[in-house]
C-alpha positions in Angstrom: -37.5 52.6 3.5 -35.1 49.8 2.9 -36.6 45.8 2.1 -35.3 45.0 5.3 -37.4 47.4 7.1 -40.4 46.9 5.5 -40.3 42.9 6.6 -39.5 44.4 10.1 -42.6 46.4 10.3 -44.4 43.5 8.6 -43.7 41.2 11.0 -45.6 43.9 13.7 -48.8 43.9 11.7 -52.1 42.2 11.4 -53.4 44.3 8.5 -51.5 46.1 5.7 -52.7 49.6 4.8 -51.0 52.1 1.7 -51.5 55.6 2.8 -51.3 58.5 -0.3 -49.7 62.1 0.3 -53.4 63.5 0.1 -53.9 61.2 3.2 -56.6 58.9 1.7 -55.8 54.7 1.6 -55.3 52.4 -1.2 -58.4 50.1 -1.4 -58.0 47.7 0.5 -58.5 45.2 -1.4 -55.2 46.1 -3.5 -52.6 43.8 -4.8 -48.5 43.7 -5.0 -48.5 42.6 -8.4 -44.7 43.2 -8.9 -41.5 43.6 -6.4 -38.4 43.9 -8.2 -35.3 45.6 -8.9 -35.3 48.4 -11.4 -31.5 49.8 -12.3 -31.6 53.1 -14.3 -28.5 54.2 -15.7 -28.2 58.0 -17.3 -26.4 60.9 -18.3 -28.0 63.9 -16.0 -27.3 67.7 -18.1 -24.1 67.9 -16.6 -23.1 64.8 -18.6 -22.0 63.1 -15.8 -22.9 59.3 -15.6 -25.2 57.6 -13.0 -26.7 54.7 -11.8 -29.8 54.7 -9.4 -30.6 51.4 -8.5 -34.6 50.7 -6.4 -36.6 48.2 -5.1 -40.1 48.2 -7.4 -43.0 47.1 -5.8 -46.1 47.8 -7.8 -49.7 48.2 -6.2 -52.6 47.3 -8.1 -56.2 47.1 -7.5 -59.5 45.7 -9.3 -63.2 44.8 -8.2 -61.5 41.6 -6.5 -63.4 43.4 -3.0 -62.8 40.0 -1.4 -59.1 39.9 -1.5 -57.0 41.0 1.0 -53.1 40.6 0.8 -52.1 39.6 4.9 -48.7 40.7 6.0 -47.4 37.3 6.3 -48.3 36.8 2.5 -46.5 39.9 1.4 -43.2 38.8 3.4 -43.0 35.7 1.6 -43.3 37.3 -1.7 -40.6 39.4 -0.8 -38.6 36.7 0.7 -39.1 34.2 -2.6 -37.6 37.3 -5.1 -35.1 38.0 -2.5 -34.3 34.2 -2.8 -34.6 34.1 -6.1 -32.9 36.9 -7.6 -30.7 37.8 -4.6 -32.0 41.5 -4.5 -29.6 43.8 -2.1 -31.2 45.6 0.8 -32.5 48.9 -1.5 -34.8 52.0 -0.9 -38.2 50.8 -1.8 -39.9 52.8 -4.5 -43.9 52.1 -5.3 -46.2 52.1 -8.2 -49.7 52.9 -8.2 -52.1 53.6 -10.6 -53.7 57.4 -10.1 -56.0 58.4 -12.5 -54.4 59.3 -15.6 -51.2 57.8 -15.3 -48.6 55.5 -12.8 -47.7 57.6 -9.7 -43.9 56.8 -8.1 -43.5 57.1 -4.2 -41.4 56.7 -1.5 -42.1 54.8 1.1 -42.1 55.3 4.9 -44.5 54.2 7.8 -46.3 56.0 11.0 -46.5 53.1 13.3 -50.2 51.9 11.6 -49.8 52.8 7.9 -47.2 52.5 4.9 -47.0 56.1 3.7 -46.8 56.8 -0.2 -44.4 59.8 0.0 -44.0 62.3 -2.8 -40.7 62.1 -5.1 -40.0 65.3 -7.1 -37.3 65.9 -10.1 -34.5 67.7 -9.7 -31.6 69.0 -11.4 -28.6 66.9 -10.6 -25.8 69.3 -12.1 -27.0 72.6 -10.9 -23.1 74.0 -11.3 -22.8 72.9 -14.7 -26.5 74.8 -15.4 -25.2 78.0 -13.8 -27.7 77.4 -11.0 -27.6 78.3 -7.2 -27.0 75.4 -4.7 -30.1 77.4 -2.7 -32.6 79.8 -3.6 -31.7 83.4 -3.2 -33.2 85.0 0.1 -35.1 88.5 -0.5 -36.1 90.1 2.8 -39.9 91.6 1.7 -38.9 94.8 2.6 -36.2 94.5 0.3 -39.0 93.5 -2.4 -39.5 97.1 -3.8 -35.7 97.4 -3.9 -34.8 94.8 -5.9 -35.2 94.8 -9.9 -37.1 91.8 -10.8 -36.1 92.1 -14.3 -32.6 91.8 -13.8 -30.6 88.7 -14.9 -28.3 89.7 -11.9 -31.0 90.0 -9.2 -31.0 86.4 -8.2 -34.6 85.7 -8.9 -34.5 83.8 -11.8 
């Protein structure tokens, strides 16, 4: 989800509710304690340059059970940095803190809730790692045929 569509769907709301991939909600008594831009520029193991370039919003929550950010409040915090800083209209990416350690999500929305979606890694030069565009398909019945210890058979 892009900045601009977030202040769309904010604009629809009365309440805001965060919704994590396990389908339980961020308190909600939580905080945006940051929205920025973060710009990460890297070498993938290819060695091919790139730049990724996200809108950070940051989710926090503490025992302040009283607060309650309203979705008017949220778009002018978004509307201030955008004045401020003159942020481009970028996928939104979101902090929160899990147990151990900071979680990053996507973000989409059902209609109701903002929906923290998972991100995975992924190997951005699979041609220069000798890696298949798509995982080989083995038909089960074809399971007992093929030898799982060859470097040829595709598994691996």
């Amino acid at each position: 989800m892009k900045l601009s569509e977030i202040k769309h769907h904010l604009h629809q709301l009365e309440t805001i509710a965060f919704q994590l991939p396990n389908g339980s909600l961020v308190p909600s008594h939580f905080h945006v304690t940051e929205v920025g831009q973060v710009t990460k520029n890297f070498i993938d193991c290819g060695g091919k340059v790139r730049r990724e370039e996200v809108m950070n919003f940051q989710l926090w929550e503490e025992h302040d059970y009283n607060h309650r950010l309203h979705p008017e409040k949220l778009i002018h915090i978004i509307e201030l940095s955008e004045k401020i800083f003159n942020f481009p209209d970028l996928e939104i990416e979101v902090e929160y803190q899990g147990k151990e350690t900071i979680g990053k999500y996507g973000l989409d929305f059902n209609g109701t809730n903002f929906l923290l979606t998972p991100k995975v890694t992924a190997c951005l030069a699979r041609e220069s790692c000798g890696l298949p565009k798509e995982k080989p398909r083995i038909r089960i019945s074809d399971l007992g045929k093929v030898n799982a210890c060859d470097p040829n058979s595709g598994c691996c």
